[in-house]
Backbone as JSON Lines, residues from 0, in Angstrom:
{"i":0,"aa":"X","n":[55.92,-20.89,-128.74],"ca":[56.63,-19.73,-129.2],"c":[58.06,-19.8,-128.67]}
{"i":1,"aa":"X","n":[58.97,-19.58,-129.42],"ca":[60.47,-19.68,-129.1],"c":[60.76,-18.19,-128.43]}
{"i":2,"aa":"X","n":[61.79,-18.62,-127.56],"ca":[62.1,-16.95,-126.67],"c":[62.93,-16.27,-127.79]}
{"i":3,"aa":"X","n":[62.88,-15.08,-127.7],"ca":[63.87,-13.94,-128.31],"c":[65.45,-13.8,-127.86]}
{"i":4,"aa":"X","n":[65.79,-13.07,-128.24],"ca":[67.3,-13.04,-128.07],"c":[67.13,-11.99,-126.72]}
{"i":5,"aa":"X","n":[66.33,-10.92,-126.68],"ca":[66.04,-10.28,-125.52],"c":[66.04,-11.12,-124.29]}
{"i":6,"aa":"X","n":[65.08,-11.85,-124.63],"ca":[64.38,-12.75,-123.41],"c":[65.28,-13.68,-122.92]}
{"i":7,"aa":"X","n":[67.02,-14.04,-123.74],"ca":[67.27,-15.23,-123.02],"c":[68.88,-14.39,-122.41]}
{"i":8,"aa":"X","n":[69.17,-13.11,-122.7],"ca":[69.96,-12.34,-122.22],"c":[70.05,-11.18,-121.33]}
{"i":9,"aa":"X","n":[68.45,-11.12,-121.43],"ca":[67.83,-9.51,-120.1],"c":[68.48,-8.71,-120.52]}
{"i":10,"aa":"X","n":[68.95,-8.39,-121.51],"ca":[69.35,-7.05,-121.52],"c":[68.84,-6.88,-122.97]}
{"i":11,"aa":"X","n":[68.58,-5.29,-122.89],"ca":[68.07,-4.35,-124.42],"c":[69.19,-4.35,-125.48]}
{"i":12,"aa":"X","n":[68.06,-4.01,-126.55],"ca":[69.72,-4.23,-127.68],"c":[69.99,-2.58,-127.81]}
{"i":13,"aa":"X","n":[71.65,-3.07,-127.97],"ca":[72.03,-1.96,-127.89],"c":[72.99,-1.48,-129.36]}
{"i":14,"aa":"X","n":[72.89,-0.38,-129.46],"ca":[73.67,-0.23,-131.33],"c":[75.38,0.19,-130.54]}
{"i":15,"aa":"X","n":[75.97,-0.31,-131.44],"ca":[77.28,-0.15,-130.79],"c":[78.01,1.23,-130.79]}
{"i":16,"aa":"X","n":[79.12,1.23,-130.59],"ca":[79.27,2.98,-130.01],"c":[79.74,3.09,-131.2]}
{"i":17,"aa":"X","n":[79.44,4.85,-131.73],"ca":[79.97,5.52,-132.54],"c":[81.3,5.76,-132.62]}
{"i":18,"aa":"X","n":[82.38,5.4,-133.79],"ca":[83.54,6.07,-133.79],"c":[83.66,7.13,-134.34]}
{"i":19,"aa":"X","n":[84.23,8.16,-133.74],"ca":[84.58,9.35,-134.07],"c":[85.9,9.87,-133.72]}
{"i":20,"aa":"X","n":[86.55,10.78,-134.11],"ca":[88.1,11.19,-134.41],"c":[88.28,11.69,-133.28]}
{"i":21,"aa":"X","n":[89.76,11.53,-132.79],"ca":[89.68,12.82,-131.82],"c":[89.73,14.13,-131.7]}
{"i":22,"aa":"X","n":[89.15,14.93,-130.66],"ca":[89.36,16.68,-131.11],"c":[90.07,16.65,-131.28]}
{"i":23,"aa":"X","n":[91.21,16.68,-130.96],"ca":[92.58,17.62,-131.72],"c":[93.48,16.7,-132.65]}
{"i":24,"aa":"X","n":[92.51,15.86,-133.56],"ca":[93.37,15.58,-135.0],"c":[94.32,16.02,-135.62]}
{"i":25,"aa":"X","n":[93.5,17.41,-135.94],"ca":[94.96,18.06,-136.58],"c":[95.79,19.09,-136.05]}
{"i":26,"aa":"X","n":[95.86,18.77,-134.54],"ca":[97.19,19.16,-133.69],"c":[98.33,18.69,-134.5]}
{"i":27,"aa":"X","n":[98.35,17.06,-134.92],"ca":[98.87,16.0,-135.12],"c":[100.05,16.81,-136.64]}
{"i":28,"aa":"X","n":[98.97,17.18,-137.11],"ca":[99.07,17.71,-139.13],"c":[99.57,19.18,-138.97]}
{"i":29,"aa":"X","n":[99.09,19.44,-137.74],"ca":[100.15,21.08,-137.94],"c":[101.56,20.75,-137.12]}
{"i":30,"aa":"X","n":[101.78,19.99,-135.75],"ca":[102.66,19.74,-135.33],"c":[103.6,18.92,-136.39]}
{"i":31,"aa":"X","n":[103.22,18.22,-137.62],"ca":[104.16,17.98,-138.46],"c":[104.78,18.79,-139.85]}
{"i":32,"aa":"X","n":[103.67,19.32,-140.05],"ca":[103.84,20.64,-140.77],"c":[104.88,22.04,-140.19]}
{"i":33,"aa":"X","n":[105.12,22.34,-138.96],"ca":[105.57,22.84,-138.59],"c":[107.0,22.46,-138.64]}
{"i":34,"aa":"X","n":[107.0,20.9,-138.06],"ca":[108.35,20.71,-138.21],"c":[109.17,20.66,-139.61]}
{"i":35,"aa":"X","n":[108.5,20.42,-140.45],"ca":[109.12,20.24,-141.96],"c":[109.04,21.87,-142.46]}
{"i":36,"aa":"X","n":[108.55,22.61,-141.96],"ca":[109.03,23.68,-141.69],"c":[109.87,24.62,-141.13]}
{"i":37,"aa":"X","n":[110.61,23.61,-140.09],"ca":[111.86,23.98,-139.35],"c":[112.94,23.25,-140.7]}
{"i":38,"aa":"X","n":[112.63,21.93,-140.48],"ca":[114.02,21.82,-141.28],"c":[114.19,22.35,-142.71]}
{"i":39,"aa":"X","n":[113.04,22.66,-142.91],"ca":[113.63,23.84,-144.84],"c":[113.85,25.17,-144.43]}
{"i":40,"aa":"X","n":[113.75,25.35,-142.74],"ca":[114.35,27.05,-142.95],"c":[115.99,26.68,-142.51]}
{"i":41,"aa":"X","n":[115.99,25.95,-141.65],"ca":[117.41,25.44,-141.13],"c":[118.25,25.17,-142.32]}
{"i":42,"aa":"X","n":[117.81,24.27,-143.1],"ca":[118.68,23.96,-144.46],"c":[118.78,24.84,-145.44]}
{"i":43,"aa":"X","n":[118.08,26.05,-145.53],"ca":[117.83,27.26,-145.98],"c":[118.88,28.41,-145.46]}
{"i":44,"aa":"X","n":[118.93,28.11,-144.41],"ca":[119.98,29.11,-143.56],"c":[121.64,28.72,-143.46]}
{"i":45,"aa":"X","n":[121.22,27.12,-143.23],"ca":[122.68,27.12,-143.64],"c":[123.36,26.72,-145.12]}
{"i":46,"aa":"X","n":[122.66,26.18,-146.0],"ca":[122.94,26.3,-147.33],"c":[122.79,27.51,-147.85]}
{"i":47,"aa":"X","n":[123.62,28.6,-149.11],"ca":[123.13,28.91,-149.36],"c":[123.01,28.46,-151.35]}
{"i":48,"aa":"X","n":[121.66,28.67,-151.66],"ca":[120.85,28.32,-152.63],"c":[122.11,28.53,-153.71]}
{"i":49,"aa":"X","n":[122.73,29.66,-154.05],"ca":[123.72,30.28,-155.34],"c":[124.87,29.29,-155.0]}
{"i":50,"aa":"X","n":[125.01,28.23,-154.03],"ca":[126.41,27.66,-153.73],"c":[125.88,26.09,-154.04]}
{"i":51,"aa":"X","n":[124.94,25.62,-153.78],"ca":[124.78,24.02,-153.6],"c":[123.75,23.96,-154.88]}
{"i":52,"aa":"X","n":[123.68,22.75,-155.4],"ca":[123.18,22.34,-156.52],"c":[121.62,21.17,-156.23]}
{"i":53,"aa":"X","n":[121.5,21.25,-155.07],"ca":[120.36,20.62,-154.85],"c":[119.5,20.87,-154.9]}
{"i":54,"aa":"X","n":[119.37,22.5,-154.54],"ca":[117.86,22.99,-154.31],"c":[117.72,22.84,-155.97]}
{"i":55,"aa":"X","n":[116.1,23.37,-155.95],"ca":[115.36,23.29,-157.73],"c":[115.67,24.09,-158.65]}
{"i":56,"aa":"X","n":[115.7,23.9,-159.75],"ca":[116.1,25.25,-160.38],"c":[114.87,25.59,-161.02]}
{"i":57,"aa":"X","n":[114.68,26.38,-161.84],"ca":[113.24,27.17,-162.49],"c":[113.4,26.56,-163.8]}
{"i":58,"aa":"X","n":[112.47,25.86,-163.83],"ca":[112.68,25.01,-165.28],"c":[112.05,26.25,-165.95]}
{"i":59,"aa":"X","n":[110.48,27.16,-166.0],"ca":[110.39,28.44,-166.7],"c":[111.59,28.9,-167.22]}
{"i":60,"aa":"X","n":[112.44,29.74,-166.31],"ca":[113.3,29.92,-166.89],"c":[114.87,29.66,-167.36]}
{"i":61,"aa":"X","n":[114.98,28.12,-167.5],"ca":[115.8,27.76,-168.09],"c":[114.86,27.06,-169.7]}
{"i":62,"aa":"X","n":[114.0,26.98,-169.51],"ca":[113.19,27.2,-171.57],"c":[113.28,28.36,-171.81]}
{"i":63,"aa":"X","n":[112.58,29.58,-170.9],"ca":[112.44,30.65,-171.78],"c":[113.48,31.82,-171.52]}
{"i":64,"aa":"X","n":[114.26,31.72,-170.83],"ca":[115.15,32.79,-170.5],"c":[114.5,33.96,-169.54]}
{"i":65,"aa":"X","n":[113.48,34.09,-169.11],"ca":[112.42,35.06,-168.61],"c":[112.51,34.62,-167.07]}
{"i":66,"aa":"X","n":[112.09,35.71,-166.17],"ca":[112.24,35.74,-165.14],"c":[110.62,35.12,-164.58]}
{"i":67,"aa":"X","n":[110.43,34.26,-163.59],"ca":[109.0,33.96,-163.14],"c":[108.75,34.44,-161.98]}
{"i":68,"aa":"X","n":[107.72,34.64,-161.2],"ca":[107.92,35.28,-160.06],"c":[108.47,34.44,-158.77]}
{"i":69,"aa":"X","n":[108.17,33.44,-158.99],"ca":[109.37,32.76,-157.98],"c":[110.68,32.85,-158.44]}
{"i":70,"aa":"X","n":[111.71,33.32,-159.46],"ca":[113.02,33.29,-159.1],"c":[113.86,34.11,-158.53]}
{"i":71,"aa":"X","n":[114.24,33.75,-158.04],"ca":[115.41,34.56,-156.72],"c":[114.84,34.36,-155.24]}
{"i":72,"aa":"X","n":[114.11,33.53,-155.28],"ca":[112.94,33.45,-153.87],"c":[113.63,32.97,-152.76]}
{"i":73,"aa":"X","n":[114.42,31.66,-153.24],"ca":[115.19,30.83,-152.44],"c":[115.95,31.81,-151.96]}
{"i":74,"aa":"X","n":[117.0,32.34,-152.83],"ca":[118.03,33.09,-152.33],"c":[117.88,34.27,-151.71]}
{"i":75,"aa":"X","n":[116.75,34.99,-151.98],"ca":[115.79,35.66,-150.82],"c":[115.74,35.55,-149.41]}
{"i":76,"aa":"X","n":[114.81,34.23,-149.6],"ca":[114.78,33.93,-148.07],"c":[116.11,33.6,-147.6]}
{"i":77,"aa":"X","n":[117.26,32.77,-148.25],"ca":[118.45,32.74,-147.65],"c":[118.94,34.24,-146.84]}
{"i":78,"aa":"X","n":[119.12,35.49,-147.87],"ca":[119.64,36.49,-147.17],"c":[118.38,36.98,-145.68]}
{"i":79,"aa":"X","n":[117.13,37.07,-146.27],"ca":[117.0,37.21,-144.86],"c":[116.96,36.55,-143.58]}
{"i":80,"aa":"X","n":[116.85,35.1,-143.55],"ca":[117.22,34.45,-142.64],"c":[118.42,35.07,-142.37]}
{"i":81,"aa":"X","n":[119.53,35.39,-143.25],"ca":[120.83,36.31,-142.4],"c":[120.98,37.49,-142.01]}
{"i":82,"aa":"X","n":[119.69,38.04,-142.12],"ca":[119.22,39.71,-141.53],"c":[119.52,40.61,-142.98]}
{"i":83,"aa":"X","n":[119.38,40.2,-144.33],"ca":[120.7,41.14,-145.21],"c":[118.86,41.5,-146.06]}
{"i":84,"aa":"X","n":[118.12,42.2,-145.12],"ca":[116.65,42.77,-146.33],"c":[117.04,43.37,-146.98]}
{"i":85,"aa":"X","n":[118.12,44.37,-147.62],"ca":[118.14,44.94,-149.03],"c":[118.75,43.76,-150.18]}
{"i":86,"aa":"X","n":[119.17,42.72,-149.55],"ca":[120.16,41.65,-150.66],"c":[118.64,40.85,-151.07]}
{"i":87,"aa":"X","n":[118.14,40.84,-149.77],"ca":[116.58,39.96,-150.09],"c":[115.83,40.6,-150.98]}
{"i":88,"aa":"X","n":[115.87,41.55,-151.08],"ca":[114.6,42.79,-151.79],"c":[115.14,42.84,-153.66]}
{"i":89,"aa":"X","n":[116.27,42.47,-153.15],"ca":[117.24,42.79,-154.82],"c":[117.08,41.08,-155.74]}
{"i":90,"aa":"X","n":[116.73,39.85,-154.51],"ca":[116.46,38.6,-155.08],"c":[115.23,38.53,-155.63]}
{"i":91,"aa":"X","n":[113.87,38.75,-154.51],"ca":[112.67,38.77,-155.38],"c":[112.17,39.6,-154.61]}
{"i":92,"aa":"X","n":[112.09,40.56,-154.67],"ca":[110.98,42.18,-153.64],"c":[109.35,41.34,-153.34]}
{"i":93,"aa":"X","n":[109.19,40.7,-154.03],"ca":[107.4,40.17,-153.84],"c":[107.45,39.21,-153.02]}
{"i":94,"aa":"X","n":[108.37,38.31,-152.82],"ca":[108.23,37.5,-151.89],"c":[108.65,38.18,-150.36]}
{"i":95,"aa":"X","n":[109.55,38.77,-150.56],"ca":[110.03,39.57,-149.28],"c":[108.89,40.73,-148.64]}
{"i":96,"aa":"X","n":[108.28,41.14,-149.76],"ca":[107.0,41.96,-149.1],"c":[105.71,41.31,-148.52]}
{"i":97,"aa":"X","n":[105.21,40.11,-149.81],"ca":[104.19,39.24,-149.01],"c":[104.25,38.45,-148.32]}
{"i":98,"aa":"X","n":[105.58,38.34,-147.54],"ca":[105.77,37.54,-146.38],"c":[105.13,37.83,-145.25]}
{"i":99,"aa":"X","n":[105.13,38.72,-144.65],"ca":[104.27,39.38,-143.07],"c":[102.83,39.49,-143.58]}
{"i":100,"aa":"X","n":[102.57,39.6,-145.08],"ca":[101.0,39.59,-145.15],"c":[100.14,37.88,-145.12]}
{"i":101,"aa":"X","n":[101.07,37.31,-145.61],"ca":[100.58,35.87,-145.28],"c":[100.84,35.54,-144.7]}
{"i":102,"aa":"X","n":[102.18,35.4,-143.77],"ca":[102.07,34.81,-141.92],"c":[101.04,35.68,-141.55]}
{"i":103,"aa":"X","n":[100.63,36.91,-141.71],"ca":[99.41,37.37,-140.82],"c":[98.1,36.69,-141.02]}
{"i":104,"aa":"X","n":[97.53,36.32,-142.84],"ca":[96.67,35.4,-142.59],"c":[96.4,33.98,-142.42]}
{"i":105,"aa":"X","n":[97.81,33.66,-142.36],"ca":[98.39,32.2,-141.5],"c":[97.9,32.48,-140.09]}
{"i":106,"aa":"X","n":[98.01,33.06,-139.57],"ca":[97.64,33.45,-137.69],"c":[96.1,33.78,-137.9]}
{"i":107,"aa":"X","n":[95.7,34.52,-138.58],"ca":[94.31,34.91,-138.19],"c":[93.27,33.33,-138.79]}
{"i":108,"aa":"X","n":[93.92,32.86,-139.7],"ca":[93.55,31.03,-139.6],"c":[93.58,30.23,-138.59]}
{"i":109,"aa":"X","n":[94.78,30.17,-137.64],"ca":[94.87,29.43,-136.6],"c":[93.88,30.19,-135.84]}
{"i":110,"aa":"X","n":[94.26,30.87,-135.41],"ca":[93.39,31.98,-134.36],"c":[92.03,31.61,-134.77]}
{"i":111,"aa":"X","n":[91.36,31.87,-135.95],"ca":[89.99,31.7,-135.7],"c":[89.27,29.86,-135.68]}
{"i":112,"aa":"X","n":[90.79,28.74,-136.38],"ca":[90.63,27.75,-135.72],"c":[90.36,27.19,-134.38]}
{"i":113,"aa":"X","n":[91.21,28.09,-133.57],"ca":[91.69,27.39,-132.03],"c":[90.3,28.07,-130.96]}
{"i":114,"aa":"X","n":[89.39,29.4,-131.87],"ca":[88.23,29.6,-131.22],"c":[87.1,28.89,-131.5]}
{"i":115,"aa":"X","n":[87.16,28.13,-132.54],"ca":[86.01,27.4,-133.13],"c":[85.12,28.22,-134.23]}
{"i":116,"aa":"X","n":[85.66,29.33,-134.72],"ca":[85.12,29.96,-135.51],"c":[85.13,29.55,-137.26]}
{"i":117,"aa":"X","n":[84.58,29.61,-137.59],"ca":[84.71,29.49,-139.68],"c":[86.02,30.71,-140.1]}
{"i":118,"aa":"X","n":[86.74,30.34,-140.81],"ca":[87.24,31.56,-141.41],"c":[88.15,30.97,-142.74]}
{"i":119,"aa":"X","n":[87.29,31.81,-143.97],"ca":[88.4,31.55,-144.85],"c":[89.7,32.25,-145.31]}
{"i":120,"aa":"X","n":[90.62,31.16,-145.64],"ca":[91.78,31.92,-145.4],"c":[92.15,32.25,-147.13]}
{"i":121,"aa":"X","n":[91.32,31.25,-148.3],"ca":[91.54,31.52,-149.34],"c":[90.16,32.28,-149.75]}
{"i":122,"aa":"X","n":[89.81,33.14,-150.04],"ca":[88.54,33.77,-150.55],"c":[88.71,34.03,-151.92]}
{"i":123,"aa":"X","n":[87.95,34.13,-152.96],"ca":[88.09,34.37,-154.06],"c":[88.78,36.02,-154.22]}
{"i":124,"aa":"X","n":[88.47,37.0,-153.32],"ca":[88.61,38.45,-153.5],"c":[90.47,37.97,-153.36]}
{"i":125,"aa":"X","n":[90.83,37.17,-152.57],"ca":[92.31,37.24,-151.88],"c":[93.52,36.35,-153.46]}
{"i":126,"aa":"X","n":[92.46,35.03,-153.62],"ca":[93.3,34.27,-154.82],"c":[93.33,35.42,-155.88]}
{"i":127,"aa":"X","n":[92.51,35.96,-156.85],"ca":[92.39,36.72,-157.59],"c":[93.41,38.04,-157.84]}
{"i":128,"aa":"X","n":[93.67,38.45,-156.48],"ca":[94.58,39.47,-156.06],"c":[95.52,38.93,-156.1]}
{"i":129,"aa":"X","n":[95.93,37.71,-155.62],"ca":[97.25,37.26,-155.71],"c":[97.94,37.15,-157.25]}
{"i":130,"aa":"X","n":[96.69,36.49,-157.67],"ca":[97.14,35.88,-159.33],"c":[97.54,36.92,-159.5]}
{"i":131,"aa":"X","n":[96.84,38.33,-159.49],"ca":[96.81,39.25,-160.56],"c":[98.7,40.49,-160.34]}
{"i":132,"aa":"X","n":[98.96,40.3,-159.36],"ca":[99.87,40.73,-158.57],"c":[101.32,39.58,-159.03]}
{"i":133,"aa":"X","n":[100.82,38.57,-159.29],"ca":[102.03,37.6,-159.9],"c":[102.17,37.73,-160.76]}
{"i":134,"aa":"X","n":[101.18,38.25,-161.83],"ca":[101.37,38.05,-162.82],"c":[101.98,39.45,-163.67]}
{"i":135,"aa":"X","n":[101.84,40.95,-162.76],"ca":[102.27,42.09,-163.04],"c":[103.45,42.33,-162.69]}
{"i":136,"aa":"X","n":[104.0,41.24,-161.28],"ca":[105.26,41.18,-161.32],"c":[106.16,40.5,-162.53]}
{"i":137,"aa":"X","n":[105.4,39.78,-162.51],"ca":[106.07,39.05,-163.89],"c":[106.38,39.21,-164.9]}
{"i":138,"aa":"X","n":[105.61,40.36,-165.61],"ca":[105.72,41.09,-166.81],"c":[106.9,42.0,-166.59]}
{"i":139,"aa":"X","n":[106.55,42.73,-165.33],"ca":[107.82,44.32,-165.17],"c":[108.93,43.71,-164.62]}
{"i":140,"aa":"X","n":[109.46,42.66,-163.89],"ca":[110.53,42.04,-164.09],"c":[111.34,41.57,-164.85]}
{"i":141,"aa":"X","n":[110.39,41.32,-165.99],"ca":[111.05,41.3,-167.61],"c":[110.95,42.3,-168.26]}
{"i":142,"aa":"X","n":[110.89,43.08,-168.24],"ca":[110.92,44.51,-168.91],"c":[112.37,45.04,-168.64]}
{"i":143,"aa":"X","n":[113.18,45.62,-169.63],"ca":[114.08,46.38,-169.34],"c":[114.21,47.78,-168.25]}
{"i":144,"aa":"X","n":[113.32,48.25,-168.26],"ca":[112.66,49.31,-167.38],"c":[112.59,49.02,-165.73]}
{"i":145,"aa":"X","n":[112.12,47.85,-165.32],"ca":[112.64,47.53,-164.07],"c":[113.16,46.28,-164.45]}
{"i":146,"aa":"X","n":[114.23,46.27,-164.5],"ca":[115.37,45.23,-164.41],"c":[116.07,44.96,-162.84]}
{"i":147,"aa":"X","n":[115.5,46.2,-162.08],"ca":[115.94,46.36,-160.86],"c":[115.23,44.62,-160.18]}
{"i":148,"aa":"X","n":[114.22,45.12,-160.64],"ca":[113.03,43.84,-160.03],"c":[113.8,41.96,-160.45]}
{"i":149,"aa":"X","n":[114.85,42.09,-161.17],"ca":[115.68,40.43,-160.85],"c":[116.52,40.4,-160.39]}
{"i":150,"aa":"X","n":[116.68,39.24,-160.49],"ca":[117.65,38.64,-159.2],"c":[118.97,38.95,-160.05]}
Protein backbone atom coordinates (compact mmCIF):
# COMPACT_ATOMS: atom_id res chain seq x y z
CA UNK A 1 0.00 0.00 0.00
CA UNK A 2 1.47 3.42 -0.96
CA UNK A 3 1.48 6.17 1.94
CA UNK A 4 -0.99 9.13 1.60
CA UNK A 5 -0.20 12.58 1.29
CA UNK A 6 -1.24 12.80 5.12
CA UNK A 7 1.14 10.21 6.07
CA UNK A 8 4.27 11.60 4.36
CA UNK A 9 3.63 15.34 5.70
CA UNK A 10 1.98 14.82 9.45
CA UNK A 11 -0.06 17.30 9.09
CA UNK A 12 -4.16 17.39 8.41
CA UNK A 13 -5.48 18.86 5.34
CA UNK A 14 -6.39 21.96 5.65
CA UNK A 15 -8.99 24.17 3.23
CA UNK A 16 -7.38 27.40 2.71
CA UNK A 17 -8.46 30.64 4.36
CA UNK A 18 -11.50 32.41 3.35
CA UNK A 19 -11.26 35.81 1.60
CA UNK A 20 -13.42 38.26 2.73
CA UNK A 21 -13.62 42.22 2.38
CA UNK A 22 -12.73 44.42 4.88
CA UNK A 23 -15.26 45.95 7.48
CA UNK A 24 -15.08 49.24 6.55
CA UNK A 25 -15.17 48.93 2.62
CA UNK A 26 -17.28 51.47 2.12
CA UNK A 27 -15.58 54.00 4.42
CA UNK A 28 -13.46 53.98 1.21
CA UNK A 29 -16.92 54.91 -1.29
CA UNK A 30 -18.29 57.45 1.06
CA UNK A 31 -14.88 59.08 1.84
CA UNK A 32 -14.81 59.53 -2.02
CA UNK A 33 -18.19 60.46 -2.50
CA UNK A 34 -17.89 63.05 -0.10
CA UNK A 35 -15.07 64.52 -1.63
CA UNK A 36 -16.58 64.93 -5.15
CA UNK A 37 -18.96 66.46 -3.19
CA UNK A 38 -16.78 69.13 -1.90
CA UNK A 39 -15.49 70.00 -5.16
CA UNK A 40 -19.14 70.55 -6.98
CA UNK A 41 -20.13 72.72 -4.02
CA UNK A 42 -16.76 74.70 -4.18
CA UNK A 43 -17.10 75.08 -8.01
CA UNK A 44 -20.69 75.85 -7.38
CA UNK A 45 -19.85 78.65 -5.06
CA UNK A 46 -17.42 80.10 -6.87
CA UNK A 47 -18.83 79.89 -10.38
CA UNK A 48 -21.82 81.26 -10.80
CA UNK A 49 -24.12 78.92 -13.15
CA UNK A 50 -26.01 82.34 -15.19
CA UNK A 51 -22.16 83.51 -15.92
CA UNK A 52 -20.05 80.37 -17.17
CA UNK A 53 -21.09 78.12 -19.97
CA UNK A 54 -19.95 74.84 -18.67
CA UNK A 55 -22.33 73.76 -16.35
CA UNK A 56 -25.44 71.65 -18.32
CA UNK A 57 -28.10 73.17 -19.72
CA UNK A 58 -31.78 71.52 -19.70
CA UNK A 59 -32.01 69.98 -22.92
CA UNK A 60 -36.19 69.55 -21.73
CA UNK A 61 -36.27 72.80 -21.96
CA UNK A 62 -34.43 73.98 -24.72
CA UNK A 63 -37.00 71.37 -27.13
CA UNK A 64 -39.92 72.32 -25.37
CA UNK A 65 -39.73 75.73 -24.01
CA UNK A 66 -41.34 74.42 -20.57
CA UNK A 67 -39.92 74.62 -17.33
CA UNK A 68 -38.70 70.95 -15.68
CA UNK A 69 -38.32 70.66 -12.19
CA UNK A 70 -34.75 70.79 -12.13
CA UNK A 71 -34.39 74.25 -13.80
CA UNK A 72 -33.06 76.98 -11.88
CA UNK A 73 -31.56 74.33 -9.41
CA UNK A 74 -27.98 75.10 -10.16
CA UNK A 75 -28.50 78.68 -9.74
CA UNK A 76 -30.35 77.92 -6.60
CA UNK A 77 -27.90 76.26 -4.92
CA UNK A 78 -25.41 78.95 -6.18
CA UNK A 79 -27.42 81.76 -4.26
CA UNK A 80 -27.63 79.80 -1.27
CA UNK A 81 -24.26 78.73 -0.87
CA UNK A 82 -24.12 82.80 -0.76
CA UNK A 83 -26.71 82.98 2.10
CA UNK A 84 -29.29 84.91 -0.62
CA UNK A 85 -32.65 82.08 0.40
CA UNK A 86 -35.21 84.37 -1.15
CA UNK A 87 -32.98 84.60 -4.69
CA UNK A 88 -32.77 80.65 -4.07
CA UNK A 89 -36.55 80.20 -3.51
CA UNK A 90 -37.28 82.49 -6.73
CA UNK A 91 -34.67 79.83 -8.82
CA UNK A 92 -36.40 76.56 -7.93
CA UNK A 93 -38.53 76.70 -4.33
CA UNK A 94 -38.54 72.58 -4.50
CA UNK A 95 -35.16 72.09 -4.46
CA UNK A 96 -34.50 74.69 -1.78
CA UNK A 97 -37.29 73.14 0.40
CA UNK A 98 -36.32 69.38 -0.10
CA UNK A 99 -32.98 70.02 0.78
CA UNK A 100 -33.00 69.60 4.82
CA UNK A 101 -35.58 66.78 4.12
CA UNK A 102 -33.10 64.67 2.29
CA UNK A 103 -29.85 65.54 4.10
CA UNK A 104 -32.09 64.40 7.02
CA UNK A 105 -32.70 61.03 5.35
CA UNK A 106 -29.09 61.07 4.17
CA UNK A 107 -28.12 61.04 8.13
CA UNK A 108 -30.73 58.78 9.37
CA UNK A 109 -28.98 56.27 6.49
CA UNK A 110 -25.61 56.73 7.79
CA UNK A 111 -26.75 56.65 11.31
CA UNK A 112 -28.60 53.49 11.01
CA UNK A 113 -25.49 52.21 8.86
CA UNK A 114 -22.72 53.02 11.41
CA UNK A 115 -25.17 51.02 14.13
CA UNK A 116 -25.50 48.00 12.09
CA UNK A 117 -29.06 48.38 11.66
CA UNK A 118 -31.26 47.74 8.11
CA UNK A 119 -32.79 50.92 7.02
CA UNK A 120 -34.31 51.90 3.87
CA UNK A 121 -33.62 55.04 2.67
CA UNK A 122 -35.66 54.58 -0.70
CA UNK A 123 -39.13 52.98 0.26
CA UNK A 124 -41.74 52.81 -2.20
CA UNK A 125 -44.19 55.19 0.14
CA UNK A 126 -40.99 57.91 -0.16
CA UNK A 127 -40.12 57.36 -4.33
CA UNK A 128 -43.83 57.66 -5.13
CA UNK A 129 -44.14 60.90 -3.11
CA UNK A 130 -41.32 62.23 -4.66
CA UNK A 131 -42.42 61.44 -8.29
CA UNK A 132 -45.70 62.71 -7.53
CA UNK A 133 -44.49 66.13 -6.02
CA UNK A 134 -42.15 66.55 -9.26
CA UNK A 135 -44.39 66.14 -11.25
CA UNK A 136 -47.13 68.83 -9.67
CA UNK A 137 -44.35 71.07 -9.55
CA UNK A 138 -43.96 70.74 -12.94
CA UNK A 139 -47.24 71.35 -14.23
CA UNK A 140 -47.86 74.74 -11.85
CA UNK A 141 -44.56 76.08 -12.85
CA UNK A 142 -45.84 76.14 -16.25
CA UNK A 143 -48.97 77.52 -15.69
CA UNK A 144 -49.38 81.17 -15.99
CA UNK A 145 -50.93 81.32 -12.53
CA UNK A 146 -47.75 80.52 -10.69
CA UNK A 147 -45.24 81.85 -12.87
CA UNK A 148 -43.83 82.93 -9.55
CA UNK A 149 -42.61 79.19 -9.32
CA UNK A 150 -39.59 79.92 -12.42
CA UNK A 151 -36.60 80.84 -12.51
Amino acid sequence: MSPTVHQLTDEPSRLPPRLTAPARSGSVGIFVALIALLAVVVTLFLFNPAEHAFYPQCYFHLLTGWQCPGCGGLRAMHRLLHGDVLAALQFNALAVIALPGCGWLLFQEFRARRQGRAHRFLTPRRVWTGLALLLVFSVLRNLPAFAFLSP
